[in-house]
C-alpha positions as protocol buffer text, in pm:
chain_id: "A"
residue {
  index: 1
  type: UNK
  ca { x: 10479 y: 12091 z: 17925 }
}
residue {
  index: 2
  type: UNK
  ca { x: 10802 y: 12176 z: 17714 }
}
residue {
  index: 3
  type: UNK
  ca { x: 11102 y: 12320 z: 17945 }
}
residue {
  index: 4
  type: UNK
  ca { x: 11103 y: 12686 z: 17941 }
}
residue {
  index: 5
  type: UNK
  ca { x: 11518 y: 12747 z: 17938 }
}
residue {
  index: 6
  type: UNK
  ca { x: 11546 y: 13015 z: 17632 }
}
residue {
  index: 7
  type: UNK
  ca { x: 11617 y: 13339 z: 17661 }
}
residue {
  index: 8
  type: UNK
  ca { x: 11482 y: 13591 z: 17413 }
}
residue {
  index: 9
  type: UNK
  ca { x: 11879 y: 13673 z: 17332 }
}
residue {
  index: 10
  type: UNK
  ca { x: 11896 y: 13274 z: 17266 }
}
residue {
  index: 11
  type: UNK
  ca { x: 11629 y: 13290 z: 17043 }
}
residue {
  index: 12
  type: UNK
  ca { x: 11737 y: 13597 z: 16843 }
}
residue {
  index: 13
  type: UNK
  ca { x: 12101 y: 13377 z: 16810 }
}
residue {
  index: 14
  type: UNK
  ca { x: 11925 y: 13125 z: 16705 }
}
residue {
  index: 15
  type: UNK
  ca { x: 11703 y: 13202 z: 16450 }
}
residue {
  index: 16
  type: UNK
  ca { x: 11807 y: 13553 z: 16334 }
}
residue {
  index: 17
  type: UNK
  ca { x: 11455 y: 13738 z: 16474 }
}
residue {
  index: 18
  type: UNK
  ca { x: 11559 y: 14082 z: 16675 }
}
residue {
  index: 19
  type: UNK
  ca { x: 11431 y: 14105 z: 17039 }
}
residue {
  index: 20
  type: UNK
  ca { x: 11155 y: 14313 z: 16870 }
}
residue {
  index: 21
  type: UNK
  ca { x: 11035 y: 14100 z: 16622 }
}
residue {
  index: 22
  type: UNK
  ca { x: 10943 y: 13839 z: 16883 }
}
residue {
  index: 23
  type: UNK
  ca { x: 10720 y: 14111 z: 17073 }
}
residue {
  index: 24
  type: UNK
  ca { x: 10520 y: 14180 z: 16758 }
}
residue {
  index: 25
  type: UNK
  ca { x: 10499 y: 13816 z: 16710 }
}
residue {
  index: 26
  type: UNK
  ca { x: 10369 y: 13753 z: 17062 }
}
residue {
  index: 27
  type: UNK
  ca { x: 10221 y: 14047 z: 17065 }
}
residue {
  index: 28
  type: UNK
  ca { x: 9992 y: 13942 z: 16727 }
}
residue {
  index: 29
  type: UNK
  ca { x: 9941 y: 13585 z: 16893 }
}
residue {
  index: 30
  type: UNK
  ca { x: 10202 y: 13403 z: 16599 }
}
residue {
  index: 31
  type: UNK
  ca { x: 10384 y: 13276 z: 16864 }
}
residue {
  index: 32
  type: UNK
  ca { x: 10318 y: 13034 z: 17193 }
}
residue {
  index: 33
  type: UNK
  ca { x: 10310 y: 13327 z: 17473 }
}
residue {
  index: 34
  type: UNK
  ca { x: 10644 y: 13247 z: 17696 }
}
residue {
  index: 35
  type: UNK
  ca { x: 10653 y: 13207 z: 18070 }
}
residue {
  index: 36
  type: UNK
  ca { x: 10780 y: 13467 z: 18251 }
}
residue {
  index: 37
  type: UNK
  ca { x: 11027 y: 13447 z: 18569 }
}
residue {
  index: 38
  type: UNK
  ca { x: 10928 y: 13599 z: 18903 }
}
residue {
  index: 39
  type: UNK
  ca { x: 11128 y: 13901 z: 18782 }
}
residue {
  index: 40
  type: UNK
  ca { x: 10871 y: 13915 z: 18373 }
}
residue {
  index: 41
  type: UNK
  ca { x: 11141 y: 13809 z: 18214 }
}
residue {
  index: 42
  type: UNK
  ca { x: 11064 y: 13592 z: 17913 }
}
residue {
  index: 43
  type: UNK
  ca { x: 11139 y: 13274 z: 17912 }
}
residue {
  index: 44
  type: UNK
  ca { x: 11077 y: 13046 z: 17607 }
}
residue {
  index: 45
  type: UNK
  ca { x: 11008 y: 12700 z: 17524 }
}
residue {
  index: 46
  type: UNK
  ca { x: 11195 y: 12506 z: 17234 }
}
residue {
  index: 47
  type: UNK
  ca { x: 10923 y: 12447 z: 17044 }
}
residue {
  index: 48
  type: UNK
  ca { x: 10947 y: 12841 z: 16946 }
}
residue {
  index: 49
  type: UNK
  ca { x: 11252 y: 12828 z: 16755 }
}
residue {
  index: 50
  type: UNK
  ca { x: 11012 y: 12671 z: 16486 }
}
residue {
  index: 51
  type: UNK
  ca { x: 10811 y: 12905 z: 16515 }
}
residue {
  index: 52
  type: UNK
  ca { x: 11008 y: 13157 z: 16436 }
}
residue {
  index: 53
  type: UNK
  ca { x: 11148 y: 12988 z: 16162 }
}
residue {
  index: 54
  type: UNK
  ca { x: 10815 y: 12947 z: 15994 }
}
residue {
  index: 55
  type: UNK
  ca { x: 10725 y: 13324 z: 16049 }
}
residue {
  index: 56
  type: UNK
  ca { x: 11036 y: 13441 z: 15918 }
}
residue {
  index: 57
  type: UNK
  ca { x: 11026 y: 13156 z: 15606 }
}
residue {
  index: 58
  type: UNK
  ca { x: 10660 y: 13339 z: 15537 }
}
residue {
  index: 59
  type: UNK
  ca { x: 10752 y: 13658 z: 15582 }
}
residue {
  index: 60
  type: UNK
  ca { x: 11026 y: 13605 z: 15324 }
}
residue {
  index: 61
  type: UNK
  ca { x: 10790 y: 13437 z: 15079 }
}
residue {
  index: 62
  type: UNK
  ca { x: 10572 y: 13729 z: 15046 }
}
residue {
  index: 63
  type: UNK
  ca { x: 10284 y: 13652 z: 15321 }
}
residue {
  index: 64
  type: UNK
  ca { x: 10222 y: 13961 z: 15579 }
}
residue {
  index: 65
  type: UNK
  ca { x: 10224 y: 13853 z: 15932 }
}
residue {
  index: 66
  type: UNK
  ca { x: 9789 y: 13954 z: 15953 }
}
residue {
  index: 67
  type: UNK
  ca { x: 9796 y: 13624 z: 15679 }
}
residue {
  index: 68
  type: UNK
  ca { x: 9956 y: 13404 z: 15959 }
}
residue {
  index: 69
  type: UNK
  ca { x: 9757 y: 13372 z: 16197 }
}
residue {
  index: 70
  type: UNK
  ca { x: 9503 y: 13189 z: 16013 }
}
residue {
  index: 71
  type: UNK
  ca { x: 9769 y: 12949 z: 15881 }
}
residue {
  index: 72
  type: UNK
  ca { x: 9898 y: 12887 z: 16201 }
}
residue {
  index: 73
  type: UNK
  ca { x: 9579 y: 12820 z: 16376 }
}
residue {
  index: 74
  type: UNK
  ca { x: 9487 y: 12584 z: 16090 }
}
């Protein structure tokens, strides 16, 4: 399993998605659901950054986020 070192604050720096946006993502199942500390903080793995990326690439070329899923699934 893929080390779980990323912060949501990390992620937002690195890929431009607000703390919010990655709730509605894991929230609509786009995104691998993070491990949480013993305290529920979230705690992601790397492998989310592309995630995010391809969201927010979708998002931007006209797809709605209940279109994902499928896609990503596929």
């Amino acid at each position: 399993m893929e080390p779980t070192d990323l912060s949501p604050g990390d992620i937002q720096r690195l890929t431009g998605a607000s703390r919010k946006a990655l709730r509605l993502y894991e929230a609509r199942g786009l995104l691998t659901r993070p491990a949480r500390t013993h305290t529920g903080l979230r705690r992601y793995a790397r492998c989310t950054i592309e995630e995010v990326r391809f969201i927010r690439a979708a998002i931007a070329a006209g797809l709605r986020l209940d279109d994902l899923k499928p896609a990503l699934e596929a």
